[in-house]
Each structure stands twice: as structure tokens, then as C-alpha cells.
N, C-alpha and C positions, 0 to 999 in steps of 0.2 A: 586278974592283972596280967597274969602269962595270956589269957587271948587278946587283950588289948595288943600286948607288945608283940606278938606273934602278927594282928590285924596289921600295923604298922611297919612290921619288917617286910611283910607283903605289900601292904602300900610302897616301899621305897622301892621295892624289887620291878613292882608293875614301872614306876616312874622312871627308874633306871633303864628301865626293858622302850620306853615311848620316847625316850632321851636319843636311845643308843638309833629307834626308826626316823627319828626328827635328824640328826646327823647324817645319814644316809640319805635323805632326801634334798638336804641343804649341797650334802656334796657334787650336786648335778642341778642343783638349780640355773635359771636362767638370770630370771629378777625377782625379787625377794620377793616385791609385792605381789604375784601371780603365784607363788608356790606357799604365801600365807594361810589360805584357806586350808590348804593341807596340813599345815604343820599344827595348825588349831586344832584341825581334828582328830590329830593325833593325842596331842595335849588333851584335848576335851575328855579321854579317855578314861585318865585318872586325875585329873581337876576340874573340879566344882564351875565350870567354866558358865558366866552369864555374858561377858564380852571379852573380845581381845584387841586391842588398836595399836598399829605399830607403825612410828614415824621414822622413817628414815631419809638423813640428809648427809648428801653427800655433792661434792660438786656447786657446791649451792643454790639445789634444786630439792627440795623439801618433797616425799612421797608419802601419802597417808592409806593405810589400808586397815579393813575392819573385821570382825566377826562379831556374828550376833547368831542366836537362834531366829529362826520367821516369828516366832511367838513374840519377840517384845517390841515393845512400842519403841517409835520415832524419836519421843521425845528422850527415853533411857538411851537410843541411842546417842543421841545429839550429846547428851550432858557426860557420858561416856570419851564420847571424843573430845568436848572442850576438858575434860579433865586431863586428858592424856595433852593435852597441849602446851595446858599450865602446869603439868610436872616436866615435860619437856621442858618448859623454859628455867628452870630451874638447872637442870643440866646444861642446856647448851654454851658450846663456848667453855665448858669449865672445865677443869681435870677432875680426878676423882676426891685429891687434897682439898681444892680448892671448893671444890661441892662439897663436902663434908665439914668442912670450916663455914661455909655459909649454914646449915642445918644445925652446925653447932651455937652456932650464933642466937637461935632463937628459935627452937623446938616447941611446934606446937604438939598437944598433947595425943591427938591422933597421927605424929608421923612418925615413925621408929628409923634408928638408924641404926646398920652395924658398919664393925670397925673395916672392912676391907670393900666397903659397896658404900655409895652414895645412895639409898633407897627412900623411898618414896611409900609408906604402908598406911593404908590410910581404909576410914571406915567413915561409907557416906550413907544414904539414904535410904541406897538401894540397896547395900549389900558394903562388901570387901574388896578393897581393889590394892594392886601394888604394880608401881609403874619403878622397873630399872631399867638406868641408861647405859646406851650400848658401847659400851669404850672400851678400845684396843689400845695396849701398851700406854695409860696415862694420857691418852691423846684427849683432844675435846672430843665430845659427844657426837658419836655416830648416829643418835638418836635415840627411839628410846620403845621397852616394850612394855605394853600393859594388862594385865590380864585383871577380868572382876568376877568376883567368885558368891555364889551363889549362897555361901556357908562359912562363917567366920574363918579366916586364915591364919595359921599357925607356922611356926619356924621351919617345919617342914614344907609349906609352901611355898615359903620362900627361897627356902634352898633350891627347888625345884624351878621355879622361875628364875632365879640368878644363873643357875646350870641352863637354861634356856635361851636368857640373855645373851646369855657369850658362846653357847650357840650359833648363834643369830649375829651376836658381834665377830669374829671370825670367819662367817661366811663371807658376810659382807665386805668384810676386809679382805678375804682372798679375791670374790667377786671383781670389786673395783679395781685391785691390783692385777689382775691376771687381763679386765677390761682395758683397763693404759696401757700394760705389755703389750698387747694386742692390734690397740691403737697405733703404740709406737711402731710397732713392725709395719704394723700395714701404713705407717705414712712413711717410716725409711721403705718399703718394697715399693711405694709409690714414687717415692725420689729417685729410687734404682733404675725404676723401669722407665720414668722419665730421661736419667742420665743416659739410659742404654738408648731409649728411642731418640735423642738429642745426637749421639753418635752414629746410631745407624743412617739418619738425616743428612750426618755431617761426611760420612762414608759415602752416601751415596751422590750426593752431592760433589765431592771430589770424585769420585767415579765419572761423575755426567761433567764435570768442568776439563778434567784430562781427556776425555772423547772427544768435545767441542774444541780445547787447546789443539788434538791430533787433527781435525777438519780444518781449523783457522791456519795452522802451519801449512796442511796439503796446500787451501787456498792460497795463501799469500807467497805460498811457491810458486804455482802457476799462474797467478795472476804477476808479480816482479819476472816472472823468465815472460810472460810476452814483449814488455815494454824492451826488457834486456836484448830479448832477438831481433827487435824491430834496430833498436839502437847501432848492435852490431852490423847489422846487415848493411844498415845505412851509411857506416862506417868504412865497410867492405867496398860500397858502394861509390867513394869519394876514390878510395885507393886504385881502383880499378879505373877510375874517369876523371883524374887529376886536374885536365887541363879544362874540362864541361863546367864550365861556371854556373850553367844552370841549374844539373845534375847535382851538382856541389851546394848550392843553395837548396836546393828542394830537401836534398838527403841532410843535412846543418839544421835544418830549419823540421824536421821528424825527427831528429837528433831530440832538440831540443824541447820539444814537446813531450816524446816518450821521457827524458831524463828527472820535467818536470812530472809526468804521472805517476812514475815510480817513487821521486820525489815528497809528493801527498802521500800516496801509502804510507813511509817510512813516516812521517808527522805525524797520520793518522794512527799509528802504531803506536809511536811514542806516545801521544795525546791519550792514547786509551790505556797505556801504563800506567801516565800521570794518572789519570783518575782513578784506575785501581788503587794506586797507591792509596790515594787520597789527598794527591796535591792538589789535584784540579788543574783546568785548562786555564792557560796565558792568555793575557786578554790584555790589551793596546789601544786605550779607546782615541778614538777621535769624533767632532762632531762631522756628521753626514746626513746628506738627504736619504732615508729609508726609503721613500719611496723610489727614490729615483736607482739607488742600490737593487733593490727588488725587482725594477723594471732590468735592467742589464743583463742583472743575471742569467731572467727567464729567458731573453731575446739570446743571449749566448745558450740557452738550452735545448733553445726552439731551433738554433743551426742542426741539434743532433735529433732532437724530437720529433722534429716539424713544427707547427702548428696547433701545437696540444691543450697551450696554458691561456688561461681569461685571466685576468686580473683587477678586479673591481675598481672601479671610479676613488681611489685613493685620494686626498689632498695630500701634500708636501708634509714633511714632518722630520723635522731636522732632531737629530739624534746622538749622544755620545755613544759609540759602541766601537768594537773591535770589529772591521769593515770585512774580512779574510775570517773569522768566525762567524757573522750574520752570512757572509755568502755562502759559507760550508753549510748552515742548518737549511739553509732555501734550496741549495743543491740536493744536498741530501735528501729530503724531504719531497722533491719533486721529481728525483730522480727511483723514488721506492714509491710512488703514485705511478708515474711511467710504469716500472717495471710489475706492481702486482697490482695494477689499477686495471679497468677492463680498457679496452684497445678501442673503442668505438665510440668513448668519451673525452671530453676534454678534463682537465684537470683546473678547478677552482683554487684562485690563490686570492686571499683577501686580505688589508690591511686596514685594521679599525684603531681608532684610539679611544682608551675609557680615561675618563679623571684621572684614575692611578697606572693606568697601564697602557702599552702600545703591544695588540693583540697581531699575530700573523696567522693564519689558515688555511690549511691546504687541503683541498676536499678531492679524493677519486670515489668515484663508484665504480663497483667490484669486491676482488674477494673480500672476504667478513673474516675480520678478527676477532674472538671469541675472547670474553673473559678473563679466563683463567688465562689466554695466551697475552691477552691486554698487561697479566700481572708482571710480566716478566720479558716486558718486548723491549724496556730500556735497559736490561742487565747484558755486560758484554758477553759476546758468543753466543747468544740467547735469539734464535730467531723463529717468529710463530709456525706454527702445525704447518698451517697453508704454504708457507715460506717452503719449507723445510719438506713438503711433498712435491712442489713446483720445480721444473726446468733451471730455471736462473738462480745459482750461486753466488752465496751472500762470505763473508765473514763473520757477517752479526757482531761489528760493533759501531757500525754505523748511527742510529738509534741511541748509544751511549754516547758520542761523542757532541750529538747535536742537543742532549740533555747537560752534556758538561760543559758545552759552551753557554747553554742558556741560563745554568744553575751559577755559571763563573758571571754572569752580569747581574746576579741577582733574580734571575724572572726563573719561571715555570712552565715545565711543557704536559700537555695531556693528550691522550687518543680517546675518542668513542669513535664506534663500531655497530651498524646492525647493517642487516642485508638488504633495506629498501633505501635506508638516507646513505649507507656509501659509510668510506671512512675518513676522518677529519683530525687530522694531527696539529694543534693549536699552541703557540709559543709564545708566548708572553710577559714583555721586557718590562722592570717599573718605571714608572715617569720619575722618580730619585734618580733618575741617571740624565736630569735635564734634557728630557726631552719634551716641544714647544709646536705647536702646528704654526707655520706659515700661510698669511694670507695670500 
């Protein structure tokens, strides 16, 4: 009798002792199902082990993992896992009350149940098996372990597997839990380091907008003090030759031209505030011949140009529009073909009409606008690579203002760009603004 119970105090010693290596192994695990094979065979050590199958769900993503000897058949295994399945379902979803209230319910005579475990002890075909569910703090079922033993099982197996259990339930709960901590951080570091990069964008950004502000100020200094010296001079120029009526009309009449250049600037300034703002440009529509608007303009351009501009076989096409903002986009627009267009070509200006739209076109061939310069060639102060390594000074809001006049009628402007078809900046008003072709 004393060796029995001596055999058995060693038994509990050995299972204590593969308890205390199964804890140690769980405490560094990754995922459960990958460090099962180990823990079995740790357990295998001092239990009877013919299988182990252990479901775990979490997430609501069901994981099943197995042990077996190579010696047993397919089919032992197969009825092995459907068994661990239909003890799992028995658990899942349930607390430990409420699973123990269902077993109480209607105990068949191969299941045992004790008072602080929902269990599962059962004796089938092949052998002895006990399947406990893995639950932390009352919760529903973490899932469930089952181990089948080769040799009838006794209370002390059970104990042994229920200290396994939670175990195993434990792990898994630190696992999952330390898994979302983890997550969480790393989606707050990713929100950080999004917000950080959103400001450094935004920093740098203001950095390159106050450079471009310091270039458009130099600019539009020395562009207002030419008109201003021309004015004075001319002014100078009456005081000194009072009674020269000629002189007096020539200098009146240069007066009054630099007064209106400078003039435009200071609109074109304001106009490019409005749209920063967000007000957008004024627009005064009246109905007008487009065509014949487009023609004017180019022949007043050609006085400075030469002879630069073609303008395609247009018909008539009478139009509500603001007559002082169509002429600015046509200047604008033919006057930045002039200036980075190649000097040896003429400059294409087309007017087409579609169903819904009255399309304008102005083609130079020359320099090539790139892409990324394309992205940002209507933003104020913003003027392309090519621009901005060239001779001729810009403000760079040209471009914005001819897009706020066209976006204040309702229509839309585009640029393409490559180096053999040239570059073609297209502007296009909707026919909702009644506009009608003329026979």
C-alpha cells in the first residue's frame, strides 16, 4: 500500500515537475498552435497520451492543432478531432455556470462532472479521453483542450489536465492581450508618425509658400516701379514742356497706359487673393461674339508679338461670358506660349464647339512640362522647373487666375505636355451659359 502511495506521490512530483516546463515554454510562446507539439511532449511524459487536439478561438477565427503518435491510424485520428469538436461545442459561448447547469441538466453516464470545472470525461472506443474548456475569468470559452489516454483515467488525470488547461488558458489570454496592446500602439505610432509626417508636409510647405511670397514681393516690386518711373518721367516730362501739345499728349497718353499696367497688376493681385481666399473671381457676363473676342485680342497681341498666332477657321459663336476675364485667359495663355514657347514657331490658338462645351486651345511647341510640374502649375506662386531655371520672370500666378476665371464660369482648364506634340493648355466653358453657334 505504502508503494502504491509512494508510486503516486512520484507520479504527482513528475507532473508537477512537466507542469512547472509546459509554463516556461508557454511564457515565450509565439502562437499556441506552433509550440503545441512541444507542450505534448512534454505532457506525453508522464500521461498516457494516445492524442491531444486543441481548438482555439479567439477573434472569430477557430485554430485547430493536433498530436498523435505516427503509429495510429487516420481514422482514430479523424474521430479524435470530431470528438474534440463536439465537446467544444458544448462549451462554446458558455460560462462555466452556465455549462455546468447544461451537464447538470442531463448527465449521461459516461460524462463526470466536477464542481469548479465544466468537464468533459468520457470513455469511447479507443481508449479514455477528457476534453476541458479553456476559460478565463467566467468568460465564454477560449476553447477547449483534449487529451486521450491510452489507459483508463483517474482523478488524478484530471487534475493534471485541468492544471494544463489554464495553463494554456492563461497563455492565451496574456498572448491575445499583449497581441492588441501591441496592435494598439503600433496603429497609435502609426497615427503619430502620420500626424508628424502631415506637419513636417505642412512645415515644409510654408517654408516653400514664404520663399515664393519673398520672390512674388521682389517681383511685383520691380515690375509696379517700372510702370511707376515710366509714369513719372512722363510727368516730369509735361512740367518741363508745358506749352509742347505734342509732347504733352505723347507723355498723357504713356501716362496713361503705364497707369492702366500697373493698374492690372494690382486686379491681378487682388483676384489672386480672392481665390486664395476662396471667394473666387467676379465675373459680369454679357452675351458676345467669342470668336470675334479671340480674334481682337490675338491682332492686339500680334502688335507686340509680331505675327506669331494662327487661329483656326472658327465659326461665330455668341456667348454669355465676362468679356475682361475671357480676354485675360487668351492673353495670359498666349502671352506664356510667347514667352516659353520655342521662338521659331507659331503659336496654335483653336476654337471648337462640342454639344456641352465651347473648347479654346493654345498649342506652342517647346519647352516640355513634366508631370509632376503639370501637378502644380495652376497653384499660386507655383511656376514649372523649366520656368523657374529660364531668363524671363514670372510671379506665378498667372496660371491661377486664368483657372479662376474659368472655374468662376463654370468650365475647366487642362495642360498635356510631351516633347514632340509641344504643349496645349485647353479651356473649356459649358454651353449652360447659352451659348449658340451663328449661321
Amino acid at each position: 500500500m505504502s508503494n502504491q502511495a509512494g508510486d503516486t506521490s512520484q507520479k504527482d512530483f513528475n507532473r508537477l515537475t512537466t507542469l512547472y516546463s509546459i509554463s516556461k515554454k508557454l511564457s515565450v510562446f509565439s502562437k499556441i498552435e506552433e509550440s503545441f507539439v512541444e507542450i505534448v511532449a512534454c505532457a506525453a511524459e508522464c500521461f498516457p497520451l494516445s492524442s491531444a487536439v486543441l481548438i482555439e478561438h479567439w477573434e472569430n477565427e477557430p485554430h485547430t492543432a493536433i498530436w498523435y503518435p505516427e503509429e495510429i491510424s487516420h481514422e482514430v485520428v479523424t474521430k479524435a478531432i470530431r470528438n474534440a469538436k463536439e465537446a467544444y461545442a458544448y462549451f462554446s459561448g458558455a460560462s462555466v455556470n452556465q455549462a455546468t447547469d447544461l451537464f447538470n441538466s442531463e448527465t449521461p453516464e459516461n460524462i463526470f462532472l466536477r464542481s469548479d470545472k465544466a468537464l468533459l470525461f468520457k470513455q469511447n472506443e479507443n481508449g479514455y479521453f477528457i476534453n476541458i474548456p479553456l476559460i478565463i475569468d467566467n468568460l465564454p470559452s477560449l476553447g477547449s483542450l483534449q487529451l486521450e489516454g491510452t489507459t483508463p483515467l483517474d482523478e488524478h488525470d484530471l487534475d493534471f489536465v485541468i492544471a494544463l488547461a489554464n495553463l494554456v488558458s492563461v497563455a492565451l489570454d496574456r498572448y491575445y492581450k499583449t497581441k492588441r496592446e501591441h496592435e494598439n500602439q503600433e496603429e497609435e505610432a502609426r497615427k503619430s508618425l502620420k500626424i508628424l509626417y502631415h506637419s513636417q508636409d505642412h512645415i515644409q510647405h510654408l517654408e516653400t509658400e514664404r520663399e515664393l511670397r519673398e520672390v512674388f514681393v521682389s517681383l511685383l516690386t520691380h515690375d509696379l516701379r517700372t510702370p511707376l518711373t515710366v509714369v513719372l518721367g512722363s510727368a516730369q516730362m509735361i512740367l518741363r514742356k508745358p506749352n509742347d501739345s505734342q509732347a504733352i499728349q505723347k507723355s498723357a497718353q504713356t501716362i496713361v497706359t503705364h497707369v492702366n499696367r500697373a493698374g492690372q497688376m494690382i486686379t491681378d493681385l487682388l483676384d489672386a487673393n480672392r481665390i486664395r481666399s476662396g471667394e473666387g473671381v467676379k465675373v459680369n457676363k454679357e452675351s458676345v461674339d467669342i470668336t470675334s473676342l479671340i480674334k481682337v485680342t490675338l491682332q492686339e497681341l500680334s502688335l507686340i508679338h509680331g505675327d506669331r498666332f494662327i487661329l483656326n477657321d472658327a465659326p461665330s459663336i455668341q456667348c454669355s461670358v465676362d468679356v475682361k476675364g475671357v480676354r485675360r485667359v487668351i492673353e495670359n495663355l498666349s502671352n506664356n506660349a510667347i514667352k516659353y514657347g520655342s521662338s521659331d514657331t507659331p503659336v496654335w490658338v483653336t476654337l471648337e464647339q462640342s454639344p456641352l462645351d465651347v473648347h479654346i486651345s493654345v498649342l506652342n511647341k517647346g519647352s516640355y512640362i513634366s508631370p509632376e510640374d503639370q501637378k502644380s502649375l495652376f497653384l499660386q506662386f507655383r511656376r514649372s522647373e523649366t520656368a523657374e531655371k529660364g531668363k524671363i520672370k514670372g510671379w506665378g500666378i498667372g496660371l491661377a487666375l486664368v483657372r479662376g476665371v474659368v472655374e468662376a464660369h463654370g468650365g475647366k482648364i487642362s495642360v498635356k505636355s510631351d516633347p514632340e506634340s509641344g504643349t496645349v493648355f485647353t479651356v473649356s466653358f459649358p454651353k449652360s451659359f447659352s451659348c449658340a453657334m451663328q449661321a
